[in-house]
N, C-alpha and C positions, 0 to 999 in steps of 0.2 A: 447406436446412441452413445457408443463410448469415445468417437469423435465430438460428439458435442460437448459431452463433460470433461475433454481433456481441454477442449478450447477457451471454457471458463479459468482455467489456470496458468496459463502461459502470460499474462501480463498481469503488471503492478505499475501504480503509478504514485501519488503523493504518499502520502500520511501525515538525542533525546535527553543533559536535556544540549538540543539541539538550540541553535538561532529559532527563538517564539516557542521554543519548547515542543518543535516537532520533526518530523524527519522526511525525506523525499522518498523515503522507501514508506509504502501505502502496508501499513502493518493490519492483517489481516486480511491482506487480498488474497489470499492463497488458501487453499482447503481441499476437500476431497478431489481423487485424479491430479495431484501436485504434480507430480513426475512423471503424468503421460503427455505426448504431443501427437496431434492428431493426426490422420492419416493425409498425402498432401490432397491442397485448399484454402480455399479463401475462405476466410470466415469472418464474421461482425460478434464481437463483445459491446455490450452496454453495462457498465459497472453507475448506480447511480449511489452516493455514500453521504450516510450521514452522519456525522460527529458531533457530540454538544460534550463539552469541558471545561473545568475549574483548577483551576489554583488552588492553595490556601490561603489565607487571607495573611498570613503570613511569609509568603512563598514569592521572591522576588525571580523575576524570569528575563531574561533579555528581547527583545521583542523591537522589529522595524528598528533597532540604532538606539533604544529608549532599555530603560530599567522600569518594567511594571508589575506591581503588585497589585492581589487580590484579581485576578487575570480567570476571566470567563470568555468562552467561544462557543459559537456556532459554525458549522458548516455546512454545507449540500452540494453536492461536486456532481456534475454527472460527466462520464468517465469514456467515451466512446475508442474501440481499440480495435485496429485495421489486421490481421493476422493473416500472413499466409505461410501457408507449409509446406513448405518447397518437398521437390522429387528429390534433390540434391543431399550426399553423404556425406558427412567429415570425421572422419575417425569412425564412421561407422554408423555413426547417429544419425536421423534426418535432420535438418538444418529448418527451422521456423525465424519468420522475421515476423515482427511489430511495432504499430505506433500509436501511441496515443495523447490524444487532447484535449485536455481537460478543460472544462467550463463549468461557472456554479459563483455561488453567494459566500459570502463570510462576514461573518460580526463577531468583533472583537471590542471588549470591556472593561476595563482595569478602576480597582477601587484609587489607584494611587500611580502617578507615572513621576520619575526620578531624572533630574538633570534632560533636560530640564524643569523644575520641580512645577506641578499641576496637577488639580482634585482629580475629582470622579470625571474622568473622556471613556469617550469608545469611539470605534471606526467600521465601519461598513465598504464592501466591496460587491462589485458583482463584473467579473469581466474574464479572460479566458487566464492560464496557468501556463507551465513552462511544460512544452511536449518532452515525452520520454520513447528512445526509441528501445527493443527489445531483441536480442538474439537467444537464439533458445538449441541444442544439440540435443535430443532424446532419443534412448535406446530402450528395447526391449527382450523382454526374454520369458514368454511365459504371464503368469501372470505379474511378473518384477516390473515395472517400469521407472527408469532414472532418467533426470536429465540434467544439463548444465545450462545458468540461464546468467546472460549479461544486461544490464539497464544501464542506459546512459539519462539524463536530466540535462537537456539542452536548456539551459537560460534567456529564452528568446520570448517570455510570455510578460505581459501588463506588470509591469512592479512600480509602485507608490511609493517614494522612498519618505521617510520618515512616519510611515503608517503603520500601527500596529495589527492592521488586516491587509493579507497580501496572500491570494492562493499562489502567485510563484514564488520562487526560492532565491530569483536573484544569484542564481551559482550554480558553478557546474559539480554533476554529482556521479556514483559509479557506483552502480552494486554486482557483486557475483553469488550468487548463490547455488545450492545445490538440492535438486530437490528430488521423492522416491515414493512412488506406491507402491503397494500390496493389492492386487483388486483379482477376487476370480469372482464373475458369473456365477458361477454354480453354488457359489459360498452367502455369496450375496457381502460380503464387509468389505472395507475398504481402508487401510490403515496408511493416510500419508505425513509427509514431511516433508521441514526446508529447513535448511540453514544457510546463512549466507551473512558478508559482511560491507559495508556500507560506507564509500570512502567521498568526504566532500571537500568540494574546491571553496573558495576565501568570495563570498559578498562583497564587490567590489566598493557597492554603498555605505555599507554598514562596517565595512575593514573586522567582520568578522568570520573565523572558520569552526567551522563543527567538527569534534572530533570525529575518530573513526568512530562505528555503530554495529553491532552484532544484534542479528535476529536471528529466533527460531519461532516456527510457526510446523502446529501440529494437529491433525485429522483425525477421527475415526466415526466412521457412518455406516449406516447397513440398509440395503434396497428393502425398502416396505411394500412396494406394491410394481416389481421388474425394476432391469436395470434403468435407471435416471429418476426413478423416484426414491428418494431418500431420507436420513433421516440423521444426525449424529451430534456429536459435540467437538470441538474445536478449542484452541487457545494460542494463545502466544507469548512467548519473551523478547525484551529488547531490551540490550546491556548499550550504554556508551564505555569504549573500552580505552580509547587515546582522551587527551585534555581538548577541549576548546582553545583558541588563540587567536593573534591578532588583534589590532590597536581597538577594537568592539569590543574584546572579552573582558569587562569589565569587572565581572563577577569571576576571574580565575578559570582554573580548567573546567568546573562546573560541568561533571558528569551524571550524566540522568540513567534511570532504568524506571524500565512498566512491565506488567505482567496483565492478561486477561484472558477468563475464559468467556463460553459461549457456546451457540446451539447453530446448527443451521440443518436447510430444511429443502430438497432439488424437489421439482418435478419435469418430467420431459413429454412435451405434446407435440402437433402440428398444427401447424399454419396450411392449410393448403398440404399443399408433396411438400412443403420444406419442415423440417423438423424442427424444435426448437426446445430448449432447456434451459428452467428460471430456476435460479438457488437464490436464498434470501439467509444472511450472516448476523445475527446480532452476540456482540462480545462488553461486557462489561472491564473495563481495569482495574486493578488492584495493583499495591507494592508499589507504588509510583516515589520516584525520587525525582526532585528539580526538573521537572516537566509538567502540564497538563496533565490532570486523569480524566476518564471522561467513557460515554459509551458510544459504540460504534455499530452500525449499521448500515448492510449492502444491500440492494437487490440488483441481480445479476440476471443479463438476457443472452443468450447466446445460438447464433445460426451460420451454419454455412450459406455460401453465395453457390446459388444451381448455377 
């Protein structure tokens, strides 16, 4: 089963303050078995995520090429992600590739929208996202597992230009991160983490760029009832660390940060012979600057292909 639980963690896909006050790095995808990669296989991820967030009524955000205030959203994304884990070594690690495509709803709300100036709009979407493809190298040793993980954000998904709801990002994006468990069996806990930083290319629509993005995202859970049934608490940070820029940045370098914790909660059963492992994530934010805050929830499926 600890093939299943590491396969839950090898991809991220969406999620400061960023262009709309969000980031392509999916903050909170990650959590316990961070740093393991599973044994080679093909496997199926189902990440389904939900987001609801506000503004202050105060709180001017950039959004679709517009200046909006009093900025409320929805989300529901469901997240499907193709994994395989190759037999193949590099530097020692096995070698994991990934992709994923995202589809789902967004409503987006704003008490006030700026140049051009108009009351109370909002905007509705439902249509597919910009695929993210995943490289992943992970080693072991014992109970240590680390790996090194690359995301790219391919630009190719449905974008509404002038719309203040838009699940793509309209730009190319690039995150490296690094991330590491602790897990023994016999102990029953699991202590992981990530860090990693988050570099995006320039909105060709909106002539805006996000600056760089720093995240950590951090675990600790302990098997209640065998390994893959769990139990623990989770959280995360995310600093913007460079300015925003580009003829869009109208609001300056307008660097955001969020902070949230959270609970999540695995169990591992079967289908038939096939095994399968659902973990459910909900994270609350707090400390938010020049972005959305908001809470966040997953539920996560995950099987190998026999």
């Amino acid at each position: 089963m600890l093939a299943i639980n590491a396969a839950l963690s090898l991809m991220a896909t969406q999620a400061g303050a960023s262009e709309n006050g969000t980031s392509f790095y999916l903050l909170g995808s990650k959590g316990p078995m961070a740093g393991v990669v599973p044994p080679p296989g093909l496997y199926l991820q189902n990440d389904i995520y939900y987001y609801t967030a506000r503004a202050d009524e105060s709180q001017a955000l950039p959004t679709g090429g517009q200046v909006a205030v009093g900025l409320k959203a929805q989300a529901l994304i469901n997240l499907p992600t193709l994994i395989w884990s190759t037999p193949y070594r590099l530097l020692g690690g096995r070698l994991a590739l990934g992709a994923t495509l995202p589809y789902g709803h967004q409503e987006v709300d704003a008490s006030l929208v700026l140049g051009p100036y108009a009351g109370r709009t909002g905007n509705r979407i439902t249509t597919m996202g910009d695929p993210v493809l995943t490289g992943t190298l992970g080693w072991d040793n014992g109970p240590f597992h680390w790996s090194l993980i690359g995301m790219v954000n391919v630009p190719v998904g449905h974008y509404r230009e002038g719309s203040m709801a838009n699940i793509a990002f309209h730009r190319w994006g690039a995150d490296v991160s690094m991330a590491g468990t602790w897990y023994d069996p016999a102990v029953g806990w699991d202590v992981s983490g990530v860090v990693g930083v988050t570099f995006n290319g320039e909105n060709p629509k909106t002539k805006y760029r996000t600056g760089t993005e720093w995240h950590l995202e951090a675990a600790v859970s302990r098997d209640i009832g065998g390994p893959g049934t769990t139990l623990g608490a989770i959280g995360y940070y995310h600093q913007q660390i460079t300015d925003d820029s580009g003829d869009g940045a109208v609001l300056g370098g307008f660097r955001g940060r969020t902070a949230a914790l959270g609970l999540t909660a695995s169990h591992a059963s079967k289908w038939g012979n096939t095994p399968i492992q659902a973990r459910v994530k909900v994270l609350r934010e707090f400390d938010t600057r020049n972005r959305v805050r908001g809470t966040a929830a997953y539920l996560t499926l995950s099987l190998p292909f026999q």
